[in-house]
C-alpha positions as CSV (number, residue, x, y, z in Angstrom):
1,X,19.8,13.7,14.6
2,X,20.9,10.6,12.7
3,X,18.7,7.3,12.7
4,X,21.4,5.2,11.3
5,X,22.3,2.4,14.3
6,X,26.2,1.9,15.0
7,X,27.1,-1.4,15.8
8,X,29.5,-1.6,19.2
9,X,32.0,-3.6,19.1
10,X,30.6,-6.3,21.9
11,X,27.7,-7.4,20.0
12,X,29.1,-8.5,16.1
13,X,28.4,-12.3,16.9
14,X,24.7,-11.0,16.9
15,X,25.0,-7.5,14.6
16,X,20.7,-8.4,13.8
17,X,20.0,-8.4,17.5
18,X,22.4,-5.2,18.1
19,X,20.4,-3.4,14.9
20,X,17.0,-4.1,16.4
21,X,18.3,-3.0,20.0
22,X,19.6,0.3,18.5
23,X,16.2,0.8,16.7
24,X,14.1,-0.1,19.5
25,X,15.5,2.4,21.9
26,X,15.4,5.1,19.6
27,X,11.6,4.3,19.3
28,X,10.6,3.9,22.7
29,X,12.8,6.6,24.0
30,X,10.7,9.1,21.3
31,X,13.6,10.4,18.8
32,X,12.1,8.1,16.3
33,X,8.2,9.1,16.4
34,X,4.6,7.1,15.4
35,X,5.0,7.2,11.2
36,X,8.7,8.5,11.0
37,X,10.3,6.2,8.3
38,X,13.3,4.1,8.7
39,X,15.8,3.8,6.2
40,X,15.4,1.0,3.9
41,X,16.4,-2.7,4.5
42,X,19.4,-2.4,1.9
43,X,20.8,1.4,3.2
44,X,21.0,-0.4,6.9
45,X,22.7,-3.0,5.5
46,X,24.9,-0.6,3.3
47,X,25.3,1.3,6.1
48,X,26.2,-0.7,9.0
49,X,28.3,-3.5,6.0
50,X,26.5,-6.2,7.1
51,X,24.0,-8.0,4.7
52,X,20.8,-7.6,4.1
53,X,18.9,-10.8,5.2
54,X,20.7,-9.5,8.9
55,X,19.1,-5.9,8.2
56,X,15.9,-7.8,7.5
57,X,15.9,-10.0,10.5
58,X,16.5,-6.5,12.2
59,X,13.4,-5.1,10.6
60,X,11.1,-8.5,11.6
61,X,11.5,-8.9,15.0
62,X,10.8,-4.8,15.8
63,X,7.7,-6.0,13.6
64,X,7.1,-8.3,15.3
65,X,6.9,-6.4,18.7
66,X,4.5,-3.9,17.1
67,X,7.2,-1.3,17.2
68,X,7.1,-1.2,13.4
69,X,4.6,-1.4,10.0
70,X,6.1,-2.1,6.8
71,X,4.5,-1.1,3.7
72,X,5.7,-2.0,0.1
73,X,5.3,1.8,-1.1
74,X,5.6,3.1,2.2
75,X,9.0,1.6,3.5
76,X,8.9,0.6,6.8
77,X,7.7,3.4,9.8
78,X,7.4,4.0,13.4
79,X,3.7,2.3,14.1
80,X,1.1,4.6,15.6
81,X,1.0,2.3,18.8
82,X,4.8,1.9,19.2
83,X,4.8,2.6,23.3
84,X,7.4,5.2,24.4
85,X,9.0,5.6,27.9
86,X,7.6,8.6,29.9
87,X,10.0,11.8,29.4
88,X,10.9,11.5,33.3
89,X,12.6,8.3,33.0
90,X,14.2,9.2,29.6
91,X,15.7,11.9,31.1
92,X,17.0,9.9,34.2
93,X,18.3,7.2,31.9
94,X,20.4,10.2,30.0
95,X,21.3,11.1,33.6
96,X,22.5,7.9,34.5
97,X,24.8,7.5,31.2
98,X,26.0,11.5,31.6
99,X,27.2,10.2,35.0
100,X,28.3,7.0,34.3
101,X,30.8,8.8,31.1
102,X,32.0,11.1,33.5
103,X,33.2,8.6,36.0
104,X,34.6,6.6,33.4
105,X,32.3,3.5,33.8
106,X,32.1,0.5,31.5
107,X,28.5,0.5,29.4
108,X,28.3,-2.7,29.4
109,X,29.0,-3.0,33.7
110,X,26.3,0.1,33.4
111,X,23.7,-2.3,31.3
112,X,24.4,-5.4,33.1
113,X,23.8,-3.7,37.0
114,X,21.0,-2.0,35.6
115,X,19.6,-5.5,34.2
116,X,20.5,-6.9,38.0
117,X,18.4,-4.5,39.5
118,X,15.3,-4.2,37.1
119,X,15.5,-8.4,37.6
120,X,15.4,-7.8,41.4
121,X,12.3,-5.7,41.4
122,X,13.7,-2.9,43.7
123,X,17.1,-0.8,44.3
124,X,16.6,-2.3,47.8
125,X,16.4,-5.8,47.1
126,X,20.1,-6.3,45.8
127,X,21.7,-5.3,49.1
128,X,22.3,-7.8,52.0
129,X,20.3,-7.9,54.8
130,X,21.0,-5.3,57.0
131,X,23.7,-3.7,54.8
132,X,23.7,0.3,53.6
133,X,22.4,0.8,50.2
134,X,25.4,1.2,47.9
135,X,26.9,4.7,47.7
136,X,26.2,7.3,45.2
């Protein structure tokens, strides 16, 4: 399994932001564990061709949410407290995307309902007043 983030298309006005998101979930979602390292500053930035001060940004705000430690002879690696999602919603989340490929669905329509939702505090709480829940 690689580490190495891929920038999408959608998010190069903010390729920092896109390189921490990409980072962050594979943290929390476990395939990067407590103490794995991440590649260096400059290979991201080789990597993805964007510079390195954007890498860097990258690298301080998942600092700055605890999800990393950076060490000048250790690189920078998962933290021991980085919090991962339980396995039961990881696995319903890769349900949701296996589902949402197969019906041809926009990610980013996927993301943004998904963000509605969360927001709303409930699957329930979206639909009007009195109308069926929306259909499988």
């Amino acid at each position: 399994m690689s580490t190495q983030p891929i920038l999408s298309p959608t998010d190069e006005a903010s390729p920092a932001l896109d390189i921490y998101r990409q980072f962050r979930g594979l943290i929390v979602s476990g395939q990067l564990g407590a103490g794995e390292r991440l590649p260096t500053v400059r290979q991201t930035a080789s990597d993805l061709n964007v510079a390195p001060g954007t890498a860097a940004k990258a690298y301080r705000l998942l600092e700055r949410d605890g999800l990393v430690v950076t060490r000048t002879a250790a690189g920078t690696r998962v933290a021991d407290s980085a919090a991962v999602l339980p396995r039961s919603v990881v696995r319903r989340i890769r349900d949701l995307v296996a589902e949402a490929e197969a019906v041809g669905a926009n990610s980013d329509d996927v993301i943004d309902v998904l963000r509605v939702v969360w927001q709303s505090g409930s699957t329930t709480s979206t639909q009007p007043e009195g109308e069926p829940p929306l259909p499988d």
